[in-house]
N, C-alpha and C positions, 0 to 999 in steps of 0.2 A: 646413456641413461639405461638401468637396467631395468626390468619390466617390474619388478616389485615398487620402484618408485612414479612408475606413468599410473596404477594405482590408487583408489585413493585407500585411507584405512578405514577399517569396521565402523568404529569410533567416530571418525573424523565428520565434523558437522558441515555442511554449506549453506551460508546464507541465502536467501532464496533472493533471486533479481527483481521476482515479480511473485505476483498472488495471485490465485481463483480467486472467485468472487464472495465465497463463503470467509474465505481465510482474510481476505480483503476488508469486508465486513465486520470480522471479529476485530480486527489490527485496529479500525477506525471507533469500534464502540457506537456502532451504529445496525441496524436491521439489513441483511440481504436486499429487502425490498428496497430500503430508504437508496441503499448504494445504486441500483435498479434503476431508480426511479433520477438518481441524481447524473448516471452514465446516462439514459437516455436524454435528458434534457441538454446535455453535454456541458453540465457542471464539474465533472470532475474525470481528469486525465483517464487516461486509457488507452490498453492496445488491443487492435484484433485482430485475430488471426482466424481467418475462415469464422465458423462460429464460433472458437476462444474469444471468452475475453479475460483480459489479463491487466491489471495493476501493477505499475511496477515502483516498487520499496518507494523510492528518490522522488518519484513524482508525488507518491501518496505524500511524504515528508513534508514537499516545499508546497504543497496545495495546501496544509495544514496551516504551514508556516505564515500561507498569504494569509489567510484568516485567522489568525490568533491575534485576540482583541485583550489590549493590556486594560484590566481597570484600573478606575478614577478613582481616591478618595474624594469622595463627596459633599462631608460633611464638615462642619465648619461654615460653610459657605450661605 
């Protein structure tokens, strides 16, 4: 392998594994605080490292995933 390819390029994006807390926040459509307040009760996944704390993609996805409520048509009935 030569060393231009152990590189990565200018350009080239990486998906992130995990999120700050801010960035976390935004991704979910919710307040810092509310995310805050949801990691302390320990409603919702998370990693830490020393005082990092860290969100990571997959968990935020399938935490989502567990709580997404399909509605009912109702009416008629």
């Amino acid at each position: 392998m030569d060393s231009k390819s152990f590189f990565r390029k200018q350009d080239e994006r990486i998906d992130p594994l995990a999120l700050r807390p801010r960035d976390a926040a935004a991704a979910l459509g919710i307040s810092p605080s509310t995310l805050d307040r949801l990691t302390r009760a320990g409603h919702i996944p998370h990693v830490k490292i020393n005082r990092l704390v860290l969100y990571r993609v997959e968990s935020l996805r399938k935490w989502l995933e567990e709580r997404e409520e399909v509605g009912r048509d109702t009416e008629g009935k």
